[in-house]
C-alpha positions as CSV (number, residue, x, y, z in Angstrom):
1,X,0.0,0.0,0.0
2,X,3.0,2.5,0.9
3,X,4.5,1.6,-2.9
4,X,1.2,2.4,-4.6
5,X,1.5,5.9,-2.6
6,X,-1.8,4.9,-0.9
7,X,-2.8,6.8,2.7
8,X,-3.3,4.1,5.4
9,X,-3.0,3.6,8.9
10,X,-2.4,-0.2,10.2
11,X,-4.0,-1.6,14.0
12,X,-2.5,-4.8,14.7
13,X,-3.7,-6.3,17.8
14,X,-2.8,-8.6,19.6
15,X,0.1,-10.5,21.1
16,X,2.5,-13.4,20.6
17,X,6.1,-14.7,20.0
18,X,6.5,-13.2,16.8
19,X,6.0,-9.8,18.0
20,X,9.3,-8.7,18.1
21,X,10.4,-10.3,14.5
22,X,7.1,-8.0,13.5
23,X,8.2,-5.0,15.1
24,X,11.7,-5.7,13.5
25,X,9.9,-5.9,9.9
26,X,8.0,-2.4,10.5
27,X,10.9,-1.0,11.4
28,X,12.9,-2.1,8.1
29,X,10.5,-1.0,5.5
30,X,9.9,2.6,7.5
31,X,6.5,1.8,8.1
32,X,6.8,2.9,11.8
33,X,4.4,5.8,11.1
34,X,1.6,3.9,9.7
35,X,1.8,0.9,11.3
36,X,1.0,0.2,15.1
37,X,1.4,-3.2,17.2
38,X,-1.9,-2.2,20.0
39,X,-0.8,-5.6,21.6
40,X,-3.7,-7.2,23.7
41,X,-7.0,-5.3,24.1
42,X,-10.3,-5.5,25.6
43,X,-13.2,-6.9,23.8
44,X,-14.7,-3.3,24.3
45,X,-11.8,-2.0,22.8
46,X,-11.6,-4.0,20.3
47,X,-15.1,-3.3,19.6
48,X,-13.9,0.7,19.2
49,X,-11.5,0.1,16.5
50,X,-13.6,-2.2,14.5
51,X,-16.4,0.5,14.3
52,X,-13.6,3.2,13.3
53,X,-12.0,0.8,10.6
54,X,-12.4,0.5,6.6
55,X,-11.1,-3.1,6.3
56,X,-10.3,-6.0,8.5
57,X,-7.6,-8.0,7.4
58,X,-6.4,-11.7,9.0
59,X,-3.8,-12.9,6.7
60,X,-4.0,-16.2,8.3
61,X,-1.3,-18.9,8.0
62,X,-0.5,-22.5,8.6
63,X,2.7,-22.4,10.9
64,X,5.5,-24.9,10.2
65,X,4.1,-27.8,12.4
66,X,0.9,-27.7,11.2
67,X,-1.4,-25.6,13.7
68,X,-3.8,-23.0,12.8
69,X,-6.7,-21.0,14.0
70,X,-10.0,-23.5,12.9
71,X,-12.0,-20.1,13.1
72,X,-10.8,-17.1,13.8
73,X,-13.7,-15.9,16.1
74,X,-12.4,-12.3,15.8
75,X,-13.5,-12.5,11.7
76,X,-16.9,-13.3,12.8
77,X,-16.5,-10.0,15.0
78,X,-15.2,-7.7,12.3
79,X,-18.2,-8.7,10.0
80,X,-20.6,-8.1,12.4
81,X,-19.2,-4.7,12.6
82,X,-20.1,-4.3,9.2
83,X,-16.1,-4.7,8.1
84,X,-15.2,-6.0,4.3
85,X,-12.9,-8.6,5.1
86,X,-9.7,-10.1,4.0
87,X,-8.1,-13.1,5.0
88,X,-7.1,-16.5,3.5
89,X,-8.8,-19.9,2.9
90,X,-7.5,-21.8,5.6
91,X,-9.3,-23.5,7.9
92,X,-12.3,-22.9,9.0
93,X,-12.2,-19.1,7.2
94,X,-13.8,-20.2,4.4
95,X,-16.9,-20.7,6.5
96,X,-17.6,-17.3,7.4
97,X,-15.6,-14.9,4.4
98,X,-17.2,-15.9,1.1
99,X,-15.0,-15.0,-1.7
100,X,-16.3,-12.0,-3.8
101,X,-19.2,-11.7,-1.5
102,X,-18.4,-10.3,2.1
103,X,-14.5,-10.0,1.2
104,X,-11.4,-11.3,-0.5
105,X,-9.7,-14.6,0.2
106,X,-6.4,-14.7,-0.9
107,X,-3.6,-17.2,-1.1
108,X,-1.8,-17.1,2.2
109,X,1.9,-16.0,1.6
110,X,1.2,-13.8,-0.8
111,X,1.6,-9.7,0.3
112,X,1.0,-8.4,-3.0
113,X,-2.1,-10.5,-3.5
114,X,-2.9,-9.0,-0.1
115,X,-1.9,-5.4,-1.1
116,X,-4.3,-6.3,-4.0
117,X,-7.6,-7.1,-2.3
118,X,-6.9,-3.9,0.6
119,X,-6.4,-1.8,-1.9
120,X,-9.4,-2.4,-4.3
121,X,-11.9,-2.4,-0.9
122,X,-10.2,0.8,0.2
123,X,-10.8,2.6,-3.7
124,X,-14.4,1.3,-4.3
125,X,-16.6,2.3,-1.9
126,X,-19.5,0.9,-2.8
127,X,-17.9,-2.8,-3.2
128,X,-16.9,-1.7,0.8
129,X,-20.4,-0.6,1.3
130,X,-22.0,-4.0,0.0
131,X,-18.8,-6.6,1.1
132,X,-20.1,-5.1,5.0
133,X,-23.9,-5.3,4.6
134,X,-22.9,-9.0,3.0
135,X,-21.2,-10.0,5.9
136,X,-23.1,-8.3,8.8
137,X,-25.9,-10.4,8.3
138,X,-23.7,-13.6,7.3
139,X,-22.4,-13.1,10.9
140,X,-25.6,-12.7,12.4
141,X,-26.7,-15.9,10.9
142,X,-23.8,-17.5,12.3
143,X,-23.0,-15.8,15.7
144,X,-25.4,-17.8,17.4
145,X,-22.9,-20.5,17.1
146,X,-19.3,-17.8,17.6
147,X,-21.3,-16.8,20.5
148,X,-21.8,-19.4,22.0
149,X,-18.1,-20.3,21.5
150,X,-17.1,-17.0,22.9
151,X,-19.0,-17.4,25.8
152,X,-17.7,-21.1,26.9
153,X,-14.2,-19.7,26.0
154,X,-14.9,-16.6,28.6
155,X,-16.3,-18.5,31.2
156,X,-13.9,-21.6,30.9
157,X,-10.8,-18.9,30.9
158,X,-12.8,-17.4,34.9
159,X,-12.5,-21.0,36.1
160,X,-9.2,-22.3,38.3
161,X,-7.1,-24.4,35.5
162,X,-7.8,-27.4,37.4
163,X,-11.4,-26.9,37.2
164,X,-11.3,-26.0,33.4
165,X,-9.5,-29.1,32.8
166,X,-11.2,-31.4,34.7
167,X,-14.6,-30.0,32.5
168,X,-12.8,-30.6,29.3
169,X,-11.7,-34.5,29.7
């Protein structure tokens, strides 16, 4: 986005192990101005920046043993928020981002393929206007079920790990 002279501004939150190589990255390609690691937030904050954002993006991956996120619960949020979205068909994100129809699914790996689908939601308004309304009600046919999730999740994450263990075997 910075090479095709576009104005952005980039949240990432969250946390993790490859925070520092991340910051490291940023820092490299002078994208220190536009690009901000919010590291963990509330769900309330979270909720904030969704409703202030023009895209959400998830460029998910499959990491070198094999593990990855079956749904990421917080796509489910951003289209509820009325959020094009673009992430990439692996696991279980398929499910919720329908290609062409509530955002862009891209190969994973690929930045300019990335760069790509951002930049075309960010230029056409309209496609931004309709990929939200598409997925806002997509997620609220589904969020019975990411609620639901959520909600265990939340409560099991109150309990004593002994007790949250002993309910899951």
């Amino acid at each position: 986005m910075k090479e095709r002279g576009r104005s952005f501004h980039c949240e990432i939150i969250g946390e993790g192990p490859l925070e520092e190589s991340l910051r490291a990255q940023i820092n490299e390609s002078e994208l220190k101005p536009l690009v901000r690691l919010m590291g963990a937030q509330t769900q309330g904050e979270i909720g904030r920046r969704l409703s202030g954002a023009t895209v959400f993006c998830l460029p998910c991956v499959v990491e070198k043993d094999g593990g990855m996120d079956n749904l990421p619960t917080v796509i489910a949020e951003a289209m509820a928020s009325g959020l094009p979205v673009v992430s990439t068909p692996i696991a279980g994100v398929p499910e919720m981002v329908v290609n062409n129809v509530n955002g862009f699914l891209v190969p994973p790996g690929d930045p300019a393929a990335l760069a790509n689908a951002m930049d075309e939601i960010v230029c056409d308004k309209e496609l931004a206007r309709r990929f939200g309304e598409n997925g806002r009600k997509r997620a609220k046919d589904m969020v019975p079920t990411a609620t639901s999730a959520s909600s265990l999740a939340a409560l099991l994450a109150r309990l004593p790990r002994t007790a949250a263990s002993a309910l899951l075997n």
